[in-house]
N, C-alpha and C positions, 0 to 999 in steps of 0.2 A: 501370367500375372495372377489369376484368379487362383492358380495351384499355391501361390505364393501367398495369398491373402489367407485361405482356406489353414495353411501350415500356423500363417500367425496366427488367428484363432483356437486352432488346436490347444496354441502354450498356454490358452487364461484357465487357472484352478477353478474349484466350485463357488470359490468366494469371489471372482471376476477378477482377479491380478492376476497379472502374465508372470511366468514361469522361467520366460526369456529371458536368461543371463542380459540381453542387452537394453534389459528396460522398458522394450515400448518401441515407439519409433517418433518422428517429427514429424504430427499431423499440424492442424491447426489451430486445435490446442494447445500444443505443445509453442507453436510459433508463436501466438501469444503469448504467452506465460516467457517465451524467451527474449521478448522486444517488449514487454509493458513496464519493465522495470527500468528501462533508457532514460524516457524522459523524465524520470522522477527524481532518478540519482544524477542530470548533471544539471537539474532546477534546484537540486539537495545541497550539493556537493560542489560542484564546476561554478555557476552562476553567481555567489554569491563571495567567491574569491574577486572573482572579474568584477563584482561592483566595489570591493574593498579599494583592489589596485588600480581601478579608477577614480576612488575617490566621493565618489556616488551616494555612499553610506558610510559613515563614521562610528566610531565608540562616544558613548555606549549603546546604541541603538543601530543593531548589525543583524538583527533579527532577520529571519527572510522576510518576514512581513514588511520587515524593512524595503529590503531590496525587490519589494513588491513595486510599493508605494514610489519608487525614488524617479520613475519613471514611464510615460506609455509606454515605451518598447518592453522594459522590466514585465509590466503586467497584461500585455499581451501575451508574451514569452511564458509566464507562467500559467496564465489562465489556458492556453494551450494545450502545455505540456502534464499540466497534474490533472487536468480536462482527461486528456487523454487515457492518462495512466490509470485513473482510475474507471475509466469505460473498461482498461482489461481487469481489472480487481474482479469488477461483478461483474464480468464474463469468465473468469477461470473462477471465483467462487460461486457461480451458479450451475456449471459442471459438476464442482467439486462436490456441494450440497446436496444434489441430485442423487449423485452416487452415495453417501455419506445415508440418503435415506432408505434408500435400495438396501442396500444393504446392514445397518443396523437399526431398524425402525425404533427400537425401544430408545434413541438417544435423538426422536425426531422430536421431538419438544424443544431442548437445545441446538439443534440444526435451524426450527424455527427462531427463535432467540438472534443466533445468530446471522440468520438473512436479514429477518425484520429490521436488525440494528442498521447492519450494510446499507441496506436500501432506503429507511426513513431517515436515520439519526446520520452516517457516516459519508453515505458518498452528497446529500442536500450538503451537509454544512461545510463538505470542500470546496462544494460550488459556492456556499455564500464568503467563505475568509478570502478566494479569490477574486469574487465582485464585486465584495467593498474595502473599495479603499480608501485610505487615509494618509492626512500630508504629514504630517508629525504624532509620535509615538507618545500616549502620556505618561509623565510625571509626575503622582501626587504630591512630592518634595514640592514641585517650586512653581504649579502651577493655583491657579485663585478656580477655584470647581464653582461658584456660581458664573463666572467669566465664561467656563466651560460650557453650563448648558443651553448657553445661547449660541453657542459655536456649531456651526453646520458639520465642521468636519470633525467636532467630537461624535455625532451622531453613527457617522462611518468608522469611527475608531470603538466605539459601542458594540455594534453592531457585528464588525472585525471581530473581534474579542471573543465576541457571544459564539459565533459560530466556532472560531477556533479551540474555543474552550470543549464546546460538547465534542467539536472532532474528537479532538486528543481524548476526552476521558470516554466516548465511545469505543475508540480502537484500544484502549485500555480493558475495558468489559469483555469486547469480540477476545482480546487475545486470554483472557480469562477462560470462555468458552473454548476458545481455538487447542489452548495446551496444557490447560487444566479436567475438562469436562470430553470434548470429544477425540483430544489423543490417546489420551489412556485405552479408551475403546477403542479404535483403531488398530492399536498395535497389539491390543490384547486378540483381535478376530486376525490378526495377519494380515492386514489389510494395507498395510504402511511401508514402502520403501525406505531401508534405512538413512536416506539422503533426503527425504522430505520427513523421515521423523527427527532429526540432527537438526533441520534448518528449522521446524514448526516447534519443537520443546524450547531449544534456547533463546529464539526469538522470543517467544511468548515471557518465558522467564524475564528478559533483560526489558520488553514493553511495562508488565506490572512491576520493576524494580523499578525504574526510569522517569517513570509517571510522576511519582509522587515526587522524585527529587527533582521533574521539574514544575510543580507548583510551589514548591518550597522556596527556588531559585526563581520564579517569576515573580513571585511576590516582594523579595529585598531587590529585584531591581526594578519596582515599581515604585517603590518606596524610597527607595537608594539612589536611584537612577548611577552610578560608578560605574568606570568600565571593568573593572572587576565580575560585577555581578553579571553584564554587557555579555561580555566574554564568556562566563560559567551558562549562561543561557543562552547562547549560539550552539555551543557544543554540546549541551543537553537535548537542545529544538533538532537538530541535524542527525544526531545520533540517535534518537527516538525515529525520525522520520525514515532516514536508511532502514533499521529495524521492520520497520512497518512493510517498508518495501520488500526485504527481504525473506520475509513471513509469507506477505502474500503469495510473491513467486517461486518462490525455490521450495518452499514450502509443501505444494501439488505439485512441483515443475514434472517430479517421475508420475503420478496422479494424472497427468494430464497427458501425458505420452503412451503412458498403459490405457486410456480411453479410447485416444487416438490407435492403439493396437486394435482392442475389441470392437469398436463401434468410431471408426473414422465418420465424422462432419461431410467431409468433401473429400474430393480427390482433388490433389494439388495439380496432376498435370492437366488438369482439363481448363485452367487458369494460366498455364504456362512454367507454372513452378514444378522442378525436376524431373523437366520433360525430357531432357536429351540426356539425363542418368536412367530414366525407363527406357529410353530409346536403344542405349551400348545392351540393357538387361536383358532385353527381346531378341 
């Protein structure tokens, strides 16, 4: 086994990427980054069908914030699930940064940029859109706003909002950072497998395109309240959010396998995992 370890180290060049046609291997790194994207995309994607066809949430207010609010199961299930997800965010991008410093120090000012964001501005305010919740979605159309600011659970729909907001125009910034500022460098040092620089340029591109068009579309159905507008910002909110997800992990998924080559965390089988695949190997 140690022969074996010793040969995978061999393959990493001067720049610390492995050489290995096969990428790296499935440390624990890597097994993050391959399970933290689960619960994001079917809290994204699955969840929000199942409260339609239930009934639970209607147009125009289909929002996931929506099918946050429609229910305690809803928002346990969520507070959970994106809880989780994003515990692996800033665990595979606190590796990722690490290395990113290691190795191009001139681009640590923007590597700081984009931890400090992660960790103040991005993963707090996912915690607060999923804390606070609220019973009904507003309307400035057709609602009386001094009515409102005696309303308790305008204060939660506030509050919602606030945090939501800096979310979104945070992971907006990060991916500014992400695939404008520090891919270029990356791929210029060789540093970048072609399959996390594929999923990190276009995600990035499609986050700063996406953004604006959806303040654009939250604003006429704030105004509007239609299911029209309903509609054009479920599929703006959901496809921005996959994005994000998809940035984050697939993004380092080979980054974090090539880590797991040079400098493994753990050994799996000492936990039970691919113990009886080492066992046939001995």
């Amino acid at each position: 086994s140690s022969g074996e370890s010793n040969s995978g180290l061999r393959k990493v060049n001067m720049n610390g990427y492995s050489t290995d046609p096969s990428g790296g291997i499935m440390g624990f790194r890597a097994c993050v980054a391959a399970v933290g994207w689960i619960p994001a995309t079917i809290l994204n994607i699955v969840l929000p069908v199942v409260a339609v066809w239930r009934g639970d949430v209607a147009l125009p207010n289909v929002m996931l914030s929506d099918v946050m609010a429609s229910g305690p199961l809803y928002e346990a299930v969520y507070t959970w699930g994106f809880s989780l997800s994003m515990v692996c965010v800033c665990f595979v991008f606190r590796e990722a940064s690490t290395f990113w410093r290691q190795k191009l120090p001139s681009m640590a000012p923007d590597v700081d940029r984009f931890v400090f964001m992660l960790y103040a501005l991005c993963a707090p305010c996912l915690l607060g859109l999923v804390a606070f919740q609220y019973k009904h979605d507003l309307s400035l159309h057709r609602e009386d706003l001094w009515a409102l600011i005696y309303d308790f659970d305008f204060l939660l729909w506030a509050l919602h909002v606030f945090h939501t907001s800096v979310f979104f125009l945070t992971c907006c910034a990060m991916a500014y950072i992400y695939g404008l500022r520090l891919s270029p460098a990356l791929d210029a040092s060789g540093l970048t497998h072609p399959s996390d620089r594929f999923w990190r340029s276009s995600g990035s591109w499609c986050i700063l395109m996406l953004t604006p068009v959806g303040v654009v579309v939250r604003f006429f159905h704030l105004f509007s309240g239609t299911a029209l507008w309903g509609i054009l910002l479920v599929l703006v909110e959901v496809a921005l959010i996959q994005v994000f997800v998809i940035v984050a992990f697939l993004g380092v998924a080979r980054l974090m396998m090539e880590l797991d080559l040079a400098e493994p965390m753990m050994d799996l089988t000492h936990i039970g995992l691919y113990g009886s695949a080492r066992r046939k190997a001995d």
